[in-house]
PAVO-110917 format. One record per residue (C-alpha): x negated, y negated, z; residue number from 1; residue in three letters. Coordinates in nm, 3 decimals. Each point is the difference from the previous one (the first is absolute). Layout:
BEGIN
      xx      yy      zz  nr rest
       X       Y       Z NUM  ALA
...
This chain:
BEGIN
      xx      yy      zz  nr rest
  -5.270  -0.334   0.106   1  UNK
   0.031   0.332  -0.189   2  UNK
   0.236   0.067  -0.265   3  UNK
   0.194   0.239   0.210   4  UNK
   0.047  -0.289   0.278   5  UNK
   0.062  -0.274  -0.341   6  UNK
   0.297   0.234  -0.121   7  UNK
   0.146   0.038   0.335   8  UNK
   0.008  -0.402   0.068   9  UNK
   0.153  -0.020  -0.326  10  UNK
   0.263   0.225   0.049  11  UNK
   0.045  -0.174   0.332  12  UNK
   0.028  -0.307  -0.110  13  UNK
   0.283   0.117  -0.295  14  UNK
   0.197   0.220   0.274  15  UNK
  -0.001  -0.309   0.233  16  UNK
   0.138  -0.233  -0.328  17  UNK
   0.243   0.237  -0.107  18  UNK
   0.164  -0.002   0.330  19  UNK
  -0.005  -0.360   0.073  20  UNK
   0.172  -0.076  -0.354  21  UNK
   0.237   0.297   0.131  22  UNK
   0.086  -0.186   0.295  23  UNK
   0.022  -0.369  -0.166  24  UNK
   0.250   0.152  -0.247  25  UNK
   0.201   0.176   0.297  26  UNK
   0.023  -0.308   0.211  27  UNK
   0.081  -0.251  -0.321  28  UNK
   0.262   0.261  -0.100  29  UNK
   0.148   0.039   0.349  30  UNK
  -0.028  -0.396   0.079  31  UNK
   0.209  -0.071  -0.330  32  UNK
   0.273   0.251   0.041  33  UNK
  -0.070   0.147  -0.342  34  UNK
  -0.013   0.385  -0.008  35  UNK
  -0.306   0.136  -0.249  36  UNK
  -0.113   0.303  -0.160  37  UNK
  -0.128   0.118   0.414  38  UNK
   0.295   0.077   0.198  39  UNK
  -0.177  -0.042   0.379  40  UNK
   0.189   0.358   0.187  41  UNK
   0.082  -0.192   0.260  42  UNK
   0.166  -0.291  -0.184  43  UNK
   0.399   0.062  -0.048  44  UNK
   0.094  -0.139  -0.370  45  UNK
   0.357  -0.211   0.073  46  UNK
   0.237   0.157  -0.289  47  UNK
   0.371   0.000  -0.108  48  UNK
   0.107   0.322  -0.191  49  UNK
   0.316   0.037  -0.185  50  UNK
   0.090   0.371  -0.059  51  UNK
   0.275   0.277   0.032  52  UNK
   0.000   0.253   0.226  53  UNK
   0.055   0.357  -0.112  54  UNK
  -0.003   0.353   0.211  55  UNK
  -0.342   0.188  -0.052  56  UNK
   0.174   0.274  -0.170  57  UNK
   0.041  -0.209  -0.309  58  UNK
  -0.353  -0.065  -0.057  59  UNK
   0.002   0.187  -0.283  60  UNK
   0.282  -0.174  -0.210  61  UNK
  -0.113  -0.333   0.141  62  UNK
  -0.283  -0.168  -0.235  63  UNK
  -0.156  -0.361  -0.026  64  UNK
  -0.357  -0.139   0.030  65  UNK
   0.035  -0.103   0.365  66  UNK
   0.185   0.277   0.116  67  UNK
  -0.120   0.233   0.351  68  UNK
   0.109   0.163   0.332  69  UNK
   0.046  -0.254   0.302  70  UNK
  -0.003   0.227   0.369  71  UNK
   0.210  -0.182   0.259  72  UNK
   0.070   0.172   0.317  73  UNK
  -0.156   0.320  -0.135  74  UNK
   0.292   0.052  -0.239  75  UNK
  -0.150  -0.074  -0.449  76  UNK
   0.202  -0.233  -0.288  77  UNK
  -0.119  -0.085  -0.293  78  UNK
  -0.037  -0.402  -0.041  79  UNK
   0.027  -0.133  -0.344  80  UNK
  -0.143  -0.350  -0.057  81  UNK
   0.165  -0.245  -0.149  82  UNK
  -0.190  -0.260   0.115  83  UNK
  -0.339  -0.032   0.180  84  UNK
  -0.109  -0.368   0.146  85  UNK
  -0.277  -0.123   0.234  86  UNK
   0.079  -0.263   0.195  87  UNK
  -0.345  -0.092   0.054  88  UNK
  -0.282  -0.047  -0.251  89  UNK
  -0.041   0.060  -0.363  90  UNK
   0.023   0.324  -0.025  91  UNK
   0.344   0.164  -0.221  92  UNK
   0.179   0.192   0.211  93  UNK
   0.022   0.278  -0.289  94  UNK
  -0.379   0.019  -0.012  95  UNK
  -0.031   0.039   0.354  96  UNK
   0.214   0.300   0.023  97  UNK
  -0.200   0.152  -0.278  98  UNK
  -0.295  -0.040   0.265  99  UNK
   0.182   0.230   0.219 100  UNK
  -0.181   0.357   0.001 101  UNK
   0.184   0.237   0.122 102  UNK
   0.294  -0.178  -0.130 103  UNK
   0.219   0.055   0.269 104  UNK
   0.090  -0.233   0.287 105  UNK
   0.178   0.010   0.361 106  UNK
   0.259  -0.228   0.072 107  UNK
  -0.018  -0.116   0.352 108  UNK
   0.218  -0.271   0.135 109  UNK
   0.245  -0.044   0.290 110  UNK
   0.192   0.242   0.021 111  UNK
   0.345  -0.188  -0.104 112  UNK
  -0.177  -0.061  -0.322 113  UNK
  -0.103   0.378  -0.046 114  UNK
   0.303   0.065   0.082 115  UNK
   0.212  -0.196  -0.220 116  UNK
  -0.223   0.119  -0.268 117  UNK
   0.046   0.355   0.088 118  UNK
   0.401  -0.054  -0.045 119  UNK
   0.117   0.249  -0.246 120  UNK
   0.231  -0.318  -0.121 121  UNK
  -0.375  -0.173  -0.133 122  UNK
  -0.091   0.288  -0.204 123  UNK
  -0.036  -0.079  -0.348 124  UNK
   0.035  -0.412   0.010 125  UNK
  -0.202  -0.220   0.018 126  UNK
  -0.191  -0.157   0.292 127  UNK
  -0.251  -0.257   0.096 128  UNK
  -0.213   0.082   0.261 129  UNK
  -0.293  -0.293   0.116 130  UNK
  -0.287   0.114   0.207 131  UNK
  -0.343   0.071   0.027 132  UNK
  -0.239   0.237  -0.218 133  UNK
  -0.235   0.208   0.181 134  UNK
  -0.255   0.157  -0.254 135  UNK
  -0.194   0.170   0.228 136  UNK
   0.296   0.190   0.169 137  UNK
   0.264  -0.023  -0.282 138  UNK
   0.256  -0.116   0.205 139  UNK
   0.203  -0.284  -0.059 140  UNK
   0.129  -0.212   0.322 141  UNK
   0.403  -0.142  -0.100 142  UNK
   0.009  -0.308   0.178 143  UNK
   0.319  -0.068  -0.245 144  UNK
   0.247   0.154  -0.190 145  UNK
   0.264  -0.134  -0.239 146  UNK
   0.315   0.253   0.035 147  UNK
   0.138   0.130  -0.330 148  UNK
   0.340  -0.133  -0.096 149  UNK
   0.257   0.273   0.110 150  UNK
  -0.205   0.183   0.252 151  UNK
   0.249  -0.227   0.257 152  UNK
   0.322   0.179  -0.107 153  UNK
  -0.141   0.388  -0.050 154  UNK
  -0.219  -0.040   0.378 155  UNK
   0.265  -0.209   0.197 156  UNK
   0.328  -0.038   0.150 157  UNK
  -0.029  -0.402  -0.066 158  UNK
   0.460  -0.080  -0.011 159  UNK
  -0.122  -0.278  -0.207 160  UNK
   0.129  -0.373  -0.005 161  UNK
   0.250  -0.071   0.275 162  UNK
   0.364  -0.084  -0.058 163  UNK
């Protein structure tokens, strides 16, 4: 064998390790439902964020570390976190939103959860929206949403308790 051929078979041989530990720690990862340092693309993260909602034309006198433009139906807020959770694996939900490059996401959802976030009565208070984390797409898919106190009574015609 020549030294050209003895390099190559080496090199082999580490490529073909590399990716096998790769896929070990993927599948152990994945099997134990604790999110690591790899976020798979594919792989929604299950999250809870806590935040206000604020018009996009107060970005500028809106600040905080966790603070950046949400799209939903084509129309941009500003979302400032409160709160960041994952509801599966290890991970803090703060340090996974630091992961997010650009940091900007999509809501998506049904559209009576859009919409009741949309509600000019939810601007500025605070809501809790559950869903899942796409990193590849930066979308995040509400499955639920906690509705701020007092959005009821701006957004509705609810007579109250009866007599």
């Amino acid at each position: 064998m020549t030294k050209k051929q003895q390099s190559l078979f080496v090199a082999a041989g580490l490529l073909l390790a590399m990716g096998v530990t790769g896929l070990i720690h993927t599948h152990d990862s994945l099997a134990s439902g604790r999110a690591t340092s790899f976020f798979p693309p594919n792989i929604p993260l299950h999250m809870r964020l806590t935040g206000v909602l604020h018009p996009y034309e107060a970005r500028n006198e809106i600040g905080g570390l966790h603070t950046f433009p949400v799209t939903m139906h084509r129309k941009q807020w500003i979302f400032q976190t409160e709160k960041a959770q994952t509801l599966t694996g290890s991970q803090h939900g703060s340090s996974v939103l630091a992961r997010l490059f650009p940091t900007r996401l999509r809501f998506v959802g049904r559209d009576e959860l859009i919409g009741t976030l949309m509600d000019p009565g939810t601007e500025g208070k605070t809501v809790v929206v559950t869903g899942y984390l796409y990193f590849s797409s930066n979308r995040f898919w509400i499955t639920e949403m906690e509705e701020p106190e007092g959005a009821a009574e701006s957004g509705s015609s609810d007579p109250g308790p009866e007599p």
